[in-house]
N, CA and C atoms as an extended XYZ file, in Angstrom:
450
Properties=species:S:1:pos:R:3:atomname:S:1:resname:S:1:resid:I:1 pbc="F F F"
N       -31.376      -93.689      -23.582 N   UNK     1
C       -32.206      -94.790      -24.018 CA  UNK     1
C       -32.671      -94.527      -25.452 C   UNK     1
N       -32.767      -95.495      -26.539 N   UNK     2
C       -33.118      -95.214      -27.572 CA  UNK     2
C       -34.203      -95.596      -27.808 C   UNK     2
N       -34.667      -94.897      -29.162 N   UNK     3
C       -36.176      -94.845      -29.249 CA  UNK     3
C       -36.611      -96.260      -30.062 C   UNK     3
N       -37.721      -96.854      -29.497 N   UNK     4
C       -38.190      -98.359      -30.343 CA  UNK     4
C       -39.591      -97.740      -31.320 C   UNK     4
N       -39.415      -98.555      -32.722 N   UNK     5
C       -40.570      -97.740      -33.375 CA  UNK     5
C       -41.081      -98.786      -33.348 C   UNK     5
N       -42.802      -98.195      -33.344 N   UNK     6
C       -43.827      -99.201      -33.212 CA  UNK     6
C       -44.381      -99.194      -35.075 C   UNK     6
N       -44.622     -100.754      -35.349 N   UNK     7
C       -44.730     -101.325      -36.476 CA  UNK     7
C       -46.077     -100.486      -37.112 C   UNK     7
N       -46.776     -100.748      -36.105 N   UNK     8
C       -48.369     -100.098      -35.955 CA  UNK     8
C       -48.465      -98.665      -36.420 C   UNK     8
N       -47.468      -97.750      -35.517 N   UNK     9
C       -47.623      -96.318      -35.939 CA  UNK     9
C       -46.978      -96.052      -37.602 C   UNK     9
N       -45.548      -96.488      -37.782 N   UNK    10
C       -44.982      -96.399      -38.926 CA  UNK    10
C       -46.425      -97.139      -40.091 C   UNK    10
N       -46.616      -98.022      -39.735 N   UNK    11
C       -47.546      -98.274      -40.834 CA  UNK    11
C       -48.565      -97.410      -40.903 C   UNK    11
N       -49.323      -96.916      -39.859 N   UNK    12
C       -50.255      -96.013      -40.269 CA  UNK    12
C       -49.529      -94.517      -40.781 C   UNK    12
N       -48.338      -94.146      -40.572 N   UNK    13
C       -47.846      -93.263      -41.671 CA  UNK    13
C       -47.543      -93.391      -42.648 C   UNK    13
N       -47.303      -94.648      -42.788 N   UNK    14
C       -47.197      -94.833      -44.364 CA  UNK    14
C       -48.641      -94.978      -45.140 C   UNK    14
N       -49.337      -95.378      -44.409 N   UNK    15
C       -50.916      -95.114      -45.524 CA  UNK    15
C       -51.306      -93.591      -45.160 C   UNK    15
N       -50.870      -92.676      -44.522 N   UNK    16
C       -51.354      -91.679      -44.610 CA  UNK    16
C       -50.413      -91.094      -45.890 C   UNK    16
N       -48.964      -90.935      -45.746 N   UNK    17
C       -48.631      -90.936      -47.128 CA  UNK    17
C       -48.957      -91.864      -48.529 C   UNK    17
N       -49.588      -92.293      -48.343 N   UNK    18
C       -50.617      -93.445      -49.454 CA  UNK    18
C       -51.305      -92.245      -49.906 C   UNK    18
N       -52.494      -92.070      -49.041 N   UNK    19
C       -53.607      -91.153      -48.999 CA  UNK    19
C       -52.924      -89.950      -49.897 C   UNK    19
N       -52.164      -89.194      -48.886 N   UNK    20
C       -51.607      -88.034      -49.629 CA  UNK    20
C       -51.009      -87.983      -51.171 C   UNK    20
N       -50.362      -88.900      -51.271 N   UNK    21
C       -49.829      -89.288      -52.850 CA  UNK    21
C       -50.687      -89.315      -53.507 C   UNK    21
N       -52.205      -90.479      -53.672 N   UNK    22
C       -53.633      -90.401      -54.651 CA  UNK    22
C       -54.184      -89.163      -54.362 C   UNK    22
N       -53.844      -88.010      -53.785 N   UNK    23
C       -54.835      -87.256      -53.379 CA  UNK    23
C       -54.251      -85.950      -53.934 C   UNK    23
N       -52.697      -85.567      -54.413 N   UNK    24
C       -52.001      -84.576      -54.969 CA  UNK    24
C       -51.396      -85.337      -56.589 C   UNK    24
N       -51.508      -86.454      -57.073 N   UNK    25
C       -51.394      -87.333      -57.885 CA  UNK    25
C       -52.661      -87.487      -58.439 C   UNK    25
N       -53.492      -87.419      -58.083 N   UNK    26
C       -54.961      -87.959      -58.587 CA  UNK    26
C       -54.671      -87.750      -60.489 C   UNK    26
N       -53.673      -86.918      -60.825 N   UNK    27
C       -53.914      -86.710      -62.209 CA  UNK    27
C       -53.150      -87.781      -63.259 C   UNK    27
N       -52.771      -88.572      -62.435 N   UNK    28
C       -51.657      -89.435      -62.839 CA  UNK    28
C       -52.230      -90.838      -62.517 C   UNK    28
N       -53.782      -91.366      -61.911 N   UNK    29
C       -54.631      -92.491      -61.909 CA  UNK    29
C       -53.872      -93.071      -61.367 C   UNK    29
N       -53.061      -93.154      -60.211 N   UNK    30
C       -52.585      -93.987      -59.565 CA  UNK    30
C       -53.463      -95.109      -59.049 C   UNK    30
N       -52.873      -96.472      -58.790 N   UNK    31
C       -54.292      -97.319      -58.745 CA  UNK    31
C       -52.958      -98.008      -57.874 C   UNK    31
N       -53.928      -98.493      -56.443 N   UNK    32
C       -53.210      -99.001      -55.113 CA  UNK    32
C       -52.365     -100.547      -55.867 C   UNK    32
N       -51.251     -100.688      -55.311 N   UNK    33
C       -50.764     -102.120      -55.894 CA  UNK    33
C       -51.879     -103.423      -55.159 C   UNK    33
N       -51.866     -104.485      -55.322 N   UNK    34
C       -52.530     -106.008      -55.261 CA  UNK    34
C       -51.580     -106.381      -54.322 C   UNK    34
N       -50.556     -106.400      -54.635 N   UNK    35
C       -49.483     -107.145      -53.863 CA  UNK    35
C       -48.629     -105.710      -53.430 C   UNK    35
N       -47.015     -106.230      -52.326 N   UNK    36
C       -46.259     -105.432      -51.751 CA  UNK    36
C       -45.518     -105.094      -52.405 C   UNK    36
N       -45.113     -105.539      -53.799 N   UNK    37
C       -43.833     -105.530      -54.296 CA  UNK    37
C       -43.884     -103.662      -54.767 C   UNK    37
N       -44.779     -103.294      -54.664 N   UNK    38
C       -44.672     -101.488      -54.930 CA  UNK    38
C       -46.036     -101.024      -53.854 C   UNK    38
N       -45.945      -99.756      -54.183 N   UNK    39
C       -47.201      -99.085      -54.038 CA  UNK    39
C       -48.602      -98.875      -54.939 C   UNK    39
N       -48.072      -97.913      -55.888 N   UNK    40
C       -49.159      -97.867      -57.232 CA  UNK    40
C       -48.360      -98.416      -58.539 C   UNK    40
N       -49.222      -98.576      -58.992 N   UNK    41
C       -49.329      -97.798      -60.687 CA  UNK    41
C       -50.075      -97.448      -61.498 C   UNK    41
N       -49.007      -96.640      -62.309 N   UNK    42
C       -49.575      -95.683      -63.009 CA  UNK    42
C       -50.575      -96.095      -64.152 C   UNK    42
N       -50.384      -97.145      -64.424 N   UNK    43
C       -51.961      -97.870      -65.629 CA  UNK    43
C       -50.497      -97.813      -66.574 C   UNK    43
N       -48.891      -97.384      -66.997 N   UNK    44
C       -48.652      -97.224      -68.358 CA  UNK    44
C       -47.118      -97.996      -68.244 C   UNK    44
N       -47.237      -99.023      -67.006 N   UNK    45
C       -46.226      -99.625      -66.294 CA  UNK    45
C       -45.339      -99.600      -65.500 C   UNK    45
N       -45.273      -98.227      -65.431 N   UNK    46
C       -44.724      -97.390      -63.935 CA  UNK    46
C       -45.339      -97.541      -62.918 C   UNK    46
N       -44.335      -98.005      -62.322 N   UNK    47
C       -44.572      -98.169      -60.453 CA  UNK    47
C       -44.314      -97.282      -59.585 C   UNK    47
N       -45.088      -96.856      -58.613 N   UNK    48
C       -44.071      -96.289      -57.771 CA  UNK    48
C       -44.129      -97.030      -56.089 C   UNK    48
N       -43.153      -96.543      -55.542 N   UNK    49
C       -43.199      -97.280      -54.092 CA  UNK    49
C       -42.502      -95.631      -52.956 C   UNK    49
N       -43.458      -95.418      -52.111 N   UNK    50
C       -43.054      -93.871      -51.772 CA  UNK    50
C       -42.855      -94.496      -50.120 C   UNK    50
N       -42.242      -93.641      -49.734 N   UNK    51
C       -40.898      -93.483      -48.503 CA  UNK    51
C       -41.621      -92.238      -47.792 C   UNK    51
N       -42.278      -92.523      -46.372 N   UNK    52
C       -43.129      -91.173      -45.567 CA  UNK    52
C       -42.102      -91.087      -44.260 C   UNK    52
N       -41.293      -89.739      -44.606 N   UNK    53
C       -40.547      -89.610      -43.576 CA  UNK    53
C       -41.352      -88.137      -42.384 C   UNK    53
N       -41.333      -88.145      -41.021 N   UNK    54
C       -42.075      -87.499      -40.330 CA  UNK    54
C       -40.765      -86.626      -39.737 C   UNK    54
N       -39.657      -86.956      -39.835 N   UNK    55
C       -38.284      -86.223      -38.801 CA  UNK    55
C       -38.203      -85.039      -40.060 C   UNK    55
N       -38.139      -83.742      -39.450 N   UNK    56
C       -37.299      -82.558      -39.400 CA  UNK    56
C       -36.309      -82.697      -39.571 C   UNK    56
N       -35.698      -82.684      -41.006 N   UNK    57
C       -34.499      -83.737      -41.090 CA  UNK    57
C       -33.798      -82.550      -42.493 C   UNK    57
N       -32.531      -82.305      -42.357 N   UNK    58
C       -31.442      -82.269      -43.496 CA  UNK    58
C       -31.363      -83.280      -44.296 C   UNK    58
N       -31.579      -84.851      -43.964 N   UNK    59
C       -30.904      -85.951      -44.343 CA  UNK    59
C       -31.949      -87.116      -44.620 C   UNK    59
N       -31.885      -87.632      -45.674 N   UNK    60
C       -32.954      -88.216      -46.403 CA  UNK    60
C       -32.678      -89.707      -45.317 C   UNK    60
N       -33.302      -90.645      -45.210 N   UNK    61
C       -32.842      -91.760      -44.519 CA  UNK    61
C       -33.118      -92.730      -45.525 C   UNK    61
N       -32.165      -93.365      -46.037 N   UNK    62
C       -32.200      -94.385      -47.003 CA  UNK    62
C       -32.131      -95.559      -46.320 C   UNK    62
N       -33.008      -96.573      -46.536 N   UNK    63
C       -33.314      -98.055      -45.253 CA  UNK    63
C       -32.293      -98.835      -46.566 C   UNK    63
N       -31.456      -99.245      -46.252 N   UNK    64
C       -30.656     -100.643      -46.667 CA  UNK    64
C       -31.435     -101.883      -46.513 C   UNK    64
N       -31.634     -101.865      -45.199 N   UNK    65
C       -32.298     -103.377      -44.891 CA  UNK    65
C       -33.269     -102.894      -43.988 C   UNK    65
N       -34.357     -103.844      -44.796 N   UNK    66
C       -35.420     -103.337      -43.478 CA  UNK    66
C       -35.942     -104.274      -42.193 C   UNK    66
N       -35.218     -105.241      -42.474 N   UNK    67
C       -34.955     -106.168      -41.533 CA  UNK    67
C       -33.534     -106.963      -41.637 C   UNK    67
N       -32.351     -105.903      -40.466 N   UNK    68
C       -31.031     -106.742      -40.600 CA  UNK    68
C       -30.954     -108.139      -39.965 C   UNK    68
N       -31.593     -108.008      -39.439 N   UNK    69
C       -31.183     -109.766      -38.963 CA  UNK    69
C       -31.516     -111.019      -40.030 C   UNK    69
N       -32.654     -110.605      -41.081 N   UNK    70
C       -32.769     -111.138      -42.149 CA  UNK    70
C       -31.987     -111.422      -43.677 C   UNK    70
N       -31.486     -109.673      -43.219 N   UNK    71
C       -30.428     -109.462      -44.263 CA  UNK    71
C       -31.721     -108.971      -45.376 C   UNK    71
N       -33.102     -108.611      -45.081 N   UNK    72
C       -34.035     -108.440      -46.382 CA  UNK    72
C       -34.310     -107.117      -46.793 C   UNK    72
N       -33.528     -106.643      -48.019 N   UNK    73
C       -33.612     -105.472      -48.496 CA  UNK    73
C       -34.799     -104.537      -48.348 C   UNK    73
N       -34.528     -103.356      -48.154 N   UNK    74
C       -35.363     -101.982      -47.949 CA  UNK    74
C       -35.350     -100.838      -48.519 C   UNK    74
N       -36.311     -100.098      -48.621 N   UNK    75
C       -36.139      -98.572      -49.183 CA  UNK    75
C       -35.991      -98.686      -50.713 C   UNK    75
N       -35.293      -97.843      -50.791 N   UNK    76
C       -34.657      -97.851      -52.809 CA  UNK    76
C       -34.438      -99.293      -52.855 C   UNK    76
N       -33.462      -99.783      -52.200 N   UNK    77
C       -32.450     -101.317      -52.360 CA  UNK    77
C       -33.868     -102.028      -53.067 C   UNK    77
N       -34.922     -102.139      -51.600 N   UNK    78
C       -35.724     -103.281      -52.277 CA  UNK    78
C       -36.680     -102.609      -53.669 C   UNK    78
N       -36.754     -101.321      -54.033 N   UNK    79
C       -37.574     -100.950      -54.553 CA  UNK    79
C       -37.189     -100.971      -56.151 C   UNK    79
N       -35.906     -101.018      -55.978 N   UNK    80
C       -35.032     -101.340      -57.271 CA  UNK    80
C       -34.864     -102.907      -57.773 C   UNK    80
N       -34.481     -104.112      -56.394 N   UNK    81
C       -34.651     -104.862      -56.544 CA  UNK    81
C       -35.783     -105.666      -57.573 C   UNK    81
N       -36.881     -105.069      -56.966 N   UNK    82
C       -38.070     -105.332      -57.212 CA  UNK    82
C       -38.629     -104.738      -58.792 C   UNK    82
N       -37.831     -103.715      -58.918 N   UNK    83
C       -38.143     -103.441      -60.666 CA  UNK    83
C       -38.905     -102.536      -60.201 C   UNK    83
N       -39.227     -101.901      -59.414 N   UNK    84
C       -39.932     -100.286      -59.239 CA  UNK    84
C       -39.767      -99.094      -59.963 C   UNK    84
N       -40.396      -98.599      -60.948 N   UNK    85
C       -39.716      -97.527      -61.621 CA  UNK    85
C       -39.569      -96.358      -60.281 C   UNK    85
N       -39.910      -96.113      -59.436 N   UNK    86
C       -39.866      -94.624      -58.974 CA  UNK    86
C       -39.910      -94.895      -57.474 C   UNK    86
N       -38.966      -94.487      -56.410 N   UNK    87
C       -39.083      -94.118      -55.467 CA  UNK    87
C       -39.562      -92.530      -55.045 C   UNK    87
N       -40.460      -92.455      -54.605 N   UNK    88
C       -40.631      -91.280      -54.047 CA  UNK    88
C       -40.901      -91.394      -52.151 C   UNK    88
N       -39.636      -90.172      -52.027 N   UNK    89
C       -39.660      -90.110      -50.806 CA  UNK    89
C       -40.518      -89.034      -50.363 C   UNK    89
N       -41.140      -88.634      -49.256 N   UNK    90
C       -42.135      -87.826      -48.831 CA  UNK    90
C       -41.937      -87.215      -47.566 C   UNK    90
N       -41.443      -85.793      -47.059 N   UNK    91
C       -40.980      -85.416      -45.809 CA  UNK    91
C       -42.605      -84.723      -45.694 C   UNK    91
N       -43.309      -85.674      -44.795 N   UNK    92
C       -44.676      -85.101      -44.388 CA  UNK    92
C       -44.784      -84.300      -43.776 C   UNK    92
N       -43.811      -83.639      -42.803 N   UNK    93
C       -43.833      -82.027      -42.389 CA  UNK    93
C       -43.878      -81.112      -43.078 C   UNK    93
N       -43.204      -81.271      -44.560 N   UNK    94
C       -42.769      -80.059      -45.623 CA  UNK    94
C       -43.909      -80.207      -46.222 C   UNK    94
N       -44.351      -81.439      -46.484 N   UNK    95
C       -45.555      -82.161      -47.951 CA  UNK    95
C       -44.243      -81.797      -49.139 C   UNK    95
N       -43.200      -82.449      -49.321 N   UNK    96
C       -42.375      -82.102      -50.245 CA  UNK    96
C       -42.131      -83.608      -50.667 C   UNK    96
N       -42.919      -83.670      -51.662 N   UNK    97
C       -42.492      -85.198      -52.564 CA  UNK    97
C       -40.918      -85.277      -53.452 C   UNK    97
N       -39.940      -85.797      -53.481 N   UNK    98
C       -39.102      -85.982      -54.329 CA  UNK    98
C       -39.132      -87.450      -54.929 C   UNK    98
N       -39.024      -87.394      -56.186 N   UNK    99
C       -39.264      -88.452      -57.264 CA  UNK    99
C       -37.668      -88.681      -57.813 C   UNK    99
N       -37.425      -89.998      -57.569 N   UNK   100
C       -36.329      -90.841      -57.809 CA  UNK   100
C       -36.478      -91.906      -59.095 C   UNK   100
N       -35.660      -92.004      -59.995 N   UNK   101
C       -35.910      -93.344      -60.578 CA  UNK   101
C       -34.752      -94.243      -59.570 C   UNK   101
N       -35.680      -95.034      -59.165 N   UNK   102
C       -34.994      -96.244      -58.543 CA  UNK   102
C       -33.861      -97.134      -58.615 C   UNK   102
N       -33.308      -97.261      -59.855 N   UNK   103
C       -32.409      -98.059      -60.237 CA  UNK   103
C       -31.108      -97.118      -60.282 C   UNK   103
N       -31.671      -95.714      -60.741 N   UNK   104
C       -30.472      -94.453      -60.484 CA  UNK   104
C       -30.064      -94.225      -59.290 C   UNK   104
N       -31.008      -94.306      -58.485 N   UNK   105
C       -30.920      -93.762      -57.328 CA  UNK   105
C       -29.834      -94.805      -56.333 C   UNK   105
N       -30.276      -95.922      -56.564 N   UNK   106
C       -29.779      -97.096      -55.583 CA  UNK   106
C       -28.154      -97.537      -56.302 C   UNK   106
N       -28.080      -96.968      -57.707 N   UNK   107
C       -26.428      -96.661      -57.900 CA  UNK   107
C       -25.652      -95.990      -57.460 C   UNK   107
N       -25.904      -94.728      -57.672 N   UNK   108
C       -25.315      -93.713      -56.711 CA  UNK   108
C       -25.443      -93.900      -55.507 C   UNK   108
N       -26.480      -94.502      -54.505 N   UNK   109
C       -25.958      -95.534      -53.308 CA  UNK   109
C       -25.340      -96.052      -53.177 C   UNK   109
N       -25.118      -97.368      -53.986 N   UNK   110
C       -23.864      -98.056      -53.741 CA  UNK   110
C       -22.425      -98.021      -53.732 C   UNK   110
N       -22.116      -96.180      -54.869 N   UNK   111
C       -20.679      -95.708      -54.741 CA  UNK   111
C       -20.733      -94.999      -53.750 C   UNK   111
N       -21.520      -94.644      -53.333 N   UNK   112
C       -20.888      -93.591      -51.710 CA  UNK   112
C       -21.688      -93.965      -50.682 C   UNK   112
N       -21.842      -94.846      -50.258 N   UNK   113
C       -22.327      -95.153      -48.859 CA  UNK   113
C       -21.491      -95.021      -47.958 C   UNK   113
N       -20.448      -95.241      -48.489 N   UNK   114
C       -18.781      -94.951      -47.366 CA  UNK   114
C       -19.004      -93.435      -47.107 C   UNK   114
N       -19.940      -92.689      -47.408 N   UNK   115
C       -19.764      -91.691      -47.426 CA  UNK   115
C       -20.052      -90.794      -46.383 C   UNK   115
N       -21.511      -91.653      -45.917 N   UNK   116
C       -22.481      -91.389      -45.325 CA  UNK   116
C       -22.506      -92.009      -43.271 C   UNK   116
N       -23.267      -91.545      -42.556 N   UNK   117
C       -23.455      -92.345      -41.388 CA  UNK   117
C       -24.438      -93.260      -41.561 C   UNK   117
N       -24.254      -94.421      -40.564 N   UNK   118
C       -25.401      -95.428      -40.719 CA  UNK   118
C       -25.875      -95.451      -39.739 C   UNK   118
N       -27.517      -95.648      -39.724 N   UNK   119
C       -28.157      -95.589      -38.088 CA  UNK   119
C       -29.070      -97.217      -38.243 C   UNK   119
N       -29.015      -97.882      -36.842 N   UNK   120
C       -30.086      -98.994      -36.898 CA  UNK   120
C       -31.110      -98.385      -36.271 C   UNK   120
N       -32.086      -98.743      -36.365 N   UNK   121
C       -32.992      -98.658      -36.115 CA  UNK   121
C       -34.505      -99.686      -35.429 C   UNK   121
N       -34.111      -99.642      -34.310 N   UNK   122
C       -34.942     -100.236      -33.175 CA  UNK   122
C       -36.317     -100.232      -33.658 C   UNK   122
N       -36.932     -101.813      -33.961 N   UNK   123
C       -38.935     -101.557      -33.743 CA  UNK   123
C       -38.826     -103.294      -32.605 C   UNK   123
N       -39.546     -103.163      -32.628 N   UNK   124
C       -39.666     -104.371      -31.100 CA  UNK   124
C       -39.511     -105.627      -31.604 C   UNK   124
N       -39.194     -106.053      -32.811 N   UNK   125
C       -39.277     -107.446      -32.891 CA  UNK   125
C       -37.660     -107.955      -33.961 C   UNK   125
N       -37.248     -106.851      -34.255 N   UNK   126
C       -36.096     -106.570      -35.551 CA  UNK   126
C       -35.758     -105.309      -35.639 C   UNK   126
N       -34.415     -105.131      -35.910 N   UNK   127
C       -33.797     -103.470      -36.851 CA  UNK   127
C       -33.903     -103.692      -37.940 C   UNK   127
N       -34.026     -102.206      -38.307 N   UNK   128
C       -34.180     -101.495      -39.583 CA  UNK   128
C       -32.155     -100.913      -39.790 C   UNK   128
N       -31.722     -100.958      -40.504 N   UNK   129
C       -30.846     -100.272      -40.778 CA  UNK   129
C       -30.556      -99.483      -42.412 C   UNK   129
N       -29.947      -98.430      -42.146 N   UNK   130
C       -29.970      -97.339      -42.993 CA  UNK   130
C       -28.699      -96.459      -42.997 C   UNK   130
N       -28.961      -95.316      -44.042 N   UNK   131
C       -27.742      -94.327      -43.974 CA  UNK   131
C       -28.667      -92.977      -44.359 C   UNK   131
N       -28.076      -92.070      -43.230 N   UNK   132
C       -28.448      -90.869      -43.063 CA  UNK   132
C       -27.386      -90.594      -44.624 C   UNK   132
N       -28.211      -89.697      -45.565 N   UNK   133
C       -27.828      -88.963      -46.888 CA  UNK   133
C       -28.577      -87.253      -47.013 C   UNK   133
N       -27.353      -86.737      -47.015 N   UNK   134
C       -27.266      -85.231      -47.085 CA  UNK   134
C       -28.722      -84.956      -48.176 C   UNK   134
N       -29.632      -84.429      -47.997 N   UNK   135
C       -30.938      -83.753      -49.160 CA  UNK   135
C       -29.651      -83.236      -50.159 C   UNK   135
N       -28.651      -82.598      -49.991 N   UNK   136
C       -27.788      -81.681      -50.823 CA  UNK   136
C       -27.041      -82.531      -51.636 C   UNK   136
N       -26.926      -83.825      -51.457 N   UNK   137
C       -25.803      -84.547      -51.895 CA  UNK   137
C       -27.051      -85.224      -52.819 C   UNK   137
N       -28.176      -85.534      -52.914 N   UNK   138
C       -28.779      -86.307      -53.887 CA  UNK   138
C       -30.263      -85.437      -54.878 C   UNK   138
N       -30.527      -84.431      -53.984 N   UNK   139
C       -31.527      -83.580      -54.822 CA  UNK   139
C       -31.358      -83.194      -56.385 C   UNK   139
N       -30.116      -83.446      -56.493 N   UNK   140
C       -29.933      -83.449      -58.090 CA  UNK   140
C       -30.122      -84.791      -58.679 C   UNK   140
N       -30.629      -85.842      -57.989 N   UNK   141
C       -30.992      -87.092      -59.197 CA  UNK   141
C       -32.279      -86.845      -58.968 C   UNK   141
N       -32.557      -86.192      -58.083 N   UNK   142
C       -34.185      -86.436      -58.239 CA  UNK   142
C       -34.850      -85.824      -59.426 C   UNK   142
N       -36.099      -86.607      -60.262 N   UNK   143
C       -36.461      -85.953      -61.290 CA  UNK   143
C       -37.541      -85.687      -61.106 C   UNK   143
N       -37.734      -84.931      -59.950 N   UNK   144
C       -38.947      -83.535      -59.588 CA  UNK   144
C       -38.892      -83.833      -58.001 C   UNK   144
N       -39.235      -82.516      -57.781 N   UNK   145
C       -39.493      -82.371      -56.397 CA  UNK   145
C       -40.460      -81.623      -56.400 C   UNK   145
N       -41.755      -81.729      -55.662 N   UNK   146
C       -42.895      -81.278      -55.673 CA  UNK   146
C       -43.496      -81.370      -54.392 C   UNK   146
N       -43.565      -79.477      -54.207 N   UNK   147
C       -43.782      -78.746      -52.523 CA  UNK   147
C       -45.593      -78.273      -52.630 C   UNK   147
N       -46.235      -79.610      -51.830 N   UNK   148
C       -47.802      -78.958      -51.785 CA  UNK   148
C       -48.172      -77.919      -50.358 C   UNK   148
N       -48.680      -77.103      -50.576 N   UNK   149
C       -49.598      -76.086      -49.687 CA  UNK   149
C       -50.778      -77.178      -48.705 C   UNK   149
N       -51.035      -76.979      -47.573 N   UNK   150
C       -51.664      -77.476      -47.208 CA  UNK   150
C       -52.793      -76.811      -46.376 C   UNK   150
């Protein structure tokens, strides 16, 4: 039986990675976005929009669509879409932030996705679908990775 994610819990991990980002960032005045189209910014036109992953994972999970039946872009896709300077993804077990520019990132997506497995992903009302991506195969676009003590 596969697992259904609840909208409720994922969202409250994602504001706990909110929290955590203004709170190891604080030096960088992140200021909460108004609207969805990102997360913060930085006051100097940089955006960022951060990704709170909780799985013990080798493999970064990049969301394609975050609602397939809509067909409405997710993850990098929409974060690039959207003119986001920076994805940062966040493995909240490690506290290991990696910082993406968005528009880089979601290129090198689009040449090797053939590359990768794709998983959907069950929440009770719509899938999420995505592609499991090797940490090894993309840690070199990232432009910082930053491991906090907790």
């Amino acid at each position: 039986m596969s697992k259904v994610f609840s909208f409720q819990k994922q969202l409250n991990l994602g504001n706990v990675g909110e929290t955590l980002f203004l709170k190891y960032y604080k030096h960088l005045n992140p200021l909460k976005s108004e609207d969805r189209a990102y997360d913060f910014n930085l006051g100097d036109g940089t955006t960022v929009e951060v990704k709170v992953d909780s799985w013990d994972s080798p493999n970064f999970f990049m969301e394609k669509y975050g609602n397939i039946e809509k067909m409405t872009d997710g993850g990098p896709f929409r974060a690039a879409k959207d003119g986001v300077t920076h994805f940062v993804y966040l493995f909240i077990n490690e506290m290991t932030f990696y910082w993406f520019d968005s528009a880089q990132l979601v290129n090198f997506l689009n040449k090797n996705l053939d590359n990768y497995q794709s998983r959907n992903i069950a929440n009770r009302t719509w899938t999420t679908f995505g592609y499991l991506v090797p940490r090894v195969d993309i840690e070199s676009l990232a432009l910082k990775k930053d491991i906090f003590n907790v």
